[in-house]
matplotlib code that plots the C-alpha trace (Angstrom):
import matplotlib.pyplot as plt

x = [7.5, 9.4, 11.0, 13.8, 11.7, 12.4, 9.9, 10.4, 8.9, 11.9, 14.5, 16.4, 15.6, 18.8, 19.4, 16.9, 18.2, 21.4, 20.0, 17.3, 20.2, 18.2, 19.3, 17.3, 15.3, 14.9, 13.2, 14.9, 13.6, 15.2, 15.6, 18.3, 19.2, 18.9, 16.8, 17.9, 21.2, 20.4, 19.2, 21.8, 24.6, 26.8, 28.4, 24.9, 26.7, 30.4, 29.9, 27.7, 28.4, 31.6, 29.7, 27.0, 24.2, 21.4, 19.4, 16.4, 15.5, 12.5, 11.4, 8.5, 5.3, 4.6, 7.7, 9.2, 12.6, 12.0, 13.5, 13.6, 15.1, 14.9, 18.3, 18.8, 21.4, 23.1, 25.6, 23.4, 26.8, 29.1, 26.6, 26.0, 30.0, 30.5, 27.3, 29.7, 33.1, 33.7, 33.7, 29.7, 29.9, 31.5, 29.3, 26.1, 27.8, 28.7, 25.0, 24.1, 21.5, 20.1, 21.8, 19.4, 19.4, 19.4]
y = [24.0, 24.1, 27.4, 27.2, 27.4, 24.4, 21.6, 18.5, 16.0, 15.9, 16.0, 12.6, 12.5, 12.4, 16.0, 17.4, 16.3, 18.0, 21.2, 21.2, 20.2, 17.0, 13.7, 10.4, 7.9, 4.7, 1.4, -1.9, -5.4, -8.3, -12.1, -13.6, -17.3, -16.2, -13.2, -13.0, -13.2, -10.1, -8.1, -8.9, -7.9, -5.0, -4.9, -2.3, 0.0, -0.8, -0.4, 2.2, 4.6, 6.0, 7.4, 8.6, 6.4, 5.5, 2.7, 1.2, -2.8, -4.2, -8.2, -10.4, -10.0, -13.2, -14.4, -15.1, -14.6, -11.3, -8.4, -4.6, -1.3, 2.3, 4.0, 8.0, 8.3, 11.8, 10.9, 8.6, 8.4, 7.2, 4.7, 3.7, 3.6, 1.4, -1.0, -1.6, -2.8, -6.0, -4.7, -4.1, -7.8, -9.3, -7.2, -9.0, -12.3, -11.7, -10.6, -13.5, -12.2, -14.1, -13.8, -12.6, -15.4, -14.5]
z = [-40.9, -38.3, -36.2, -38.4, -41.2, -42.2, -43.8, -41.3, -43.9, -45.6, -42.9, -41.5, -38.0, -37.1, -38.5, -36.6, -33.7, -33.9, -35.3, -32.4, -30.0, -28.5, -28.8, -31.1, -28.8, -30.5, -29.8, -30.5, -30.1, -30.4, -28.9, -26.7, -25.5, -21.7, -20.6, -16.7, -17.9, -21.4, -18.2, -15.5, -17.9, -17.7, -21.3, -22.1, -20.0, -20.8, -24.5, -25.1, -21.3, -23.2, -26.0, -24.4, -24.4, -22.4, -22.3, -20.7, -20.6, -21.2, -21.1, -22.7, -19.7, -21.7, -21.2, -24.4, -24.8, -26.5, -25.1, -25.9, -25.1, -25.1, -26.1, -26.2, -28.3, -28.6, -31.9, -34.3, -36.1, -33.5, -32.5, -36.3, -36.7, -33.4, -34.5, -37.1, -35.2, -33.8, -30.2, -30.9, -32.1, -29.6, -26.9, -28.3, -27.9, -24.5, -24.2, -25.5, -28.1, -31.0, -34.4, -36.9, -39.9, -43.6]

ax = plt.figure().add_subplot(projection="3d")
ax.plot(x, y, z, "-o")
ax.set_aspect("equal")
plt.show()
Protein backbone atom coordinates (compact mmCIF):
# COMPACT_ATOMS: atom_id res chain seq x y z
CA UNK A 1 0.00 0.00 0.00
CA UNK A 2 1.02 2.96 -0.60
CA UNK A 3 0.43 6.55 1.58
CA UNK A 4 -2.49 7.02 -0.35
CA UNK A 5 -3.75 3.86 0.45
CA UNK A 6 -3.47 2.77 -2.59
CA UNK A 7 -2.25 -0.95 -3.81
CA UNK A 8 0.84 -0.07 -6.21
CA UNK A 9 0.65 -3.56 -7.89
CA UNK A 10 -2.06 -2.60 -9.93
CA UNK A 11 -1.24 0.98 -10.71
CA UNK A 12 0.50 2.10 -14.42
CA UNK A 13 3.59 3.68 -13.52
CA UNK A 14 2.80 6.45 -15.15
CA UNK A 15 -0.13 7.19 -12.70
CA UNK A 16 1.81 7.07 -9.90
CA UNK A 17 3.94 9.49 -11.06
CA UNK A 18 1.51 12.16 -11.37
CA UNK A 19 -0.35 11.37 -8.14
CA UNK A 20 3.13 11.31 -6.29
CA UNK A 21 4.07 14.50 -8.31
CA UNK A 22 7.54 12.93 -9.61
CA UNK A 23 8.25 12.41 -12.95
CA UNK A 24 8.93 8.46 -14.97
CA UNK A 25 12.73 7.72 -15.67
CA UNK A 26 13.09 5.29 -18.40
CA UNK A 27 15.87 3.39 -20.05
CA UNK A 28 16.05 3.13 -23.83
CA UNK A 29 18.51 1.29 -25.97
CA UNK A 30 18.82 1.22 -29.30
CA UNK A 31 21.53 1.14 -32.42
CA UNK A 32 22.65 3.92 -34.77
CA UNK A 33 24.76 4.09 -38.10
CA UNK A 34 27.29 6.67 -36.51
CA UNK A 35 27.75 6.80 -32.64
CA UNK A 36 30.14 10.08 -32.50
CA UNK A 37 27.74 11.63 -34.56
CA UNK A 38 24.14 9.92 -32.12
CA UNK A 39 26.19 11.72 -29.31
CA UNK A 40 27.32 15.02 -30.96
CA UNK A 41 23.84 15.80 -32.02
CA UNK A 42 21.64 18.50 -30.73
CA UNK A 43 18.09 17.39 -32.07
CA UNK A 44 17.93 15.24 -28.20
CA UNK A 45 17.67 18.56 -26.88
CA UNK A 46 15.65 20.42 -29.69
CA UNK A 47 12.95 17.93 -29.74
CA UNK A 48 12.34 16.83 -26.40
CA UNK A 49 13.84 20.57 -24.20
CA UNK A 50 10.22 22.09 -25.07
CA UNK A 51 8.40 19.36 -23.35
CA UNK A 52 10.37 18.94 -20.62
CA UNK A 53 12.59 16.21 -20.94
CA UNK A 54 15.88 15.21 -19.91
CA UNK A 55 18.12 12.94 -21.12
CA UNK A 56 21.43 11.39 -20.51
CA UNK A 57 23.74 9.43 -23.40
CA UNK A 58 25.34 6.47 -22.99
CA UNK A 59 27.70 4.36 -25.72
CA UNK A 60 28.77 0.61 -26.19
CA UNK A 61 32.40 0.44 -23.67
CA UNK A 62 32.62 -2.44 -26.34
CA UNK A 63 32.08 -0.31 -28.93
CA UNK A 64 29.26 -1.49 -30.77
CA UNK A 65 27.16 0.79 -32.18
CA UNK A 66 24.68 0.47 -29.43
CA UNK A 67 23.75 3.35 -27.64
CA UNK A 68 21.37 4.16 -24.70
CA UNK A 69 19.78 6.81 -22.67
CA UNK A 70 18.26 7.86 -19.51
CA UNK A 71 15.13 10.22 -20.11
CA UNK A 72 13.09 11.82 -17.08
CA UNK A 73 10.09 12.39 -18.49
CA UNK A 74 7.51 14.61 -16.57
CA UNK A 75 4.25 13.96 -19.17
CA UNK A 76 4.48 10.22 -20.30
CA UNK A 77 1.61 11.37 -22.61
CA UNK A 78 3.04 14.22 -24.34
CA UNK A 79 6.10 12.26 -25.00
CA UNK A 80 3.90 9.10 -26.03
CA UNK A 81 1.79 11.61 -28.41
CA UNK A 82 5.03 13.30 -29.94
CA UNK A 83 6.79 9.56 -30.34
CA UNK A 84 3.93 9.45 -32.59
CA UNK A 85 4.33 12.61 -35.05
CA UNK A 86 6.57 12.83 -37.88
CA UNK A 87 8.73 15.59 -36.20
CA UNK A 88 9.81 12.43 -33.67
CA UNK A 89 10.48 10.68 -37.06
CA UNK A 90 12.27 12.86 -38.77
CA UNK A 91 14.46 13.71 -35.37
CA UNK A 92 15.63 9.96 -35.36
CA UNK A 93 16.59 10.34 -38.97
CA UNK A 94 18.51 13.28 -38.43
CA UNK A 95 20.07 11.24 -35.45
CA UNK A 96 20.75 8.78 -37.60
CA UNK A 97 19.42 5.78 -35.52
CA UNK A 98 18.76 2.35 -36.81
CA UNK A 99 15.17 1.53 -38.00
CA UNK A 100 13.87 -1.36 -36.17
CA UNK A 101 12.80 -4.15 -39.00
CA UNK A 102 9.57 -6.16 -38.80
Amino acid sequence: MTPLGVDCRFIPHTVLCEKRGTMATHVGTHEVDDVDHWLASSKREEVFGPIGITVRTFRDPAGSNRVGVIAEIPDMAAFQAFMQTDAAAAAMKAAACVQTRS
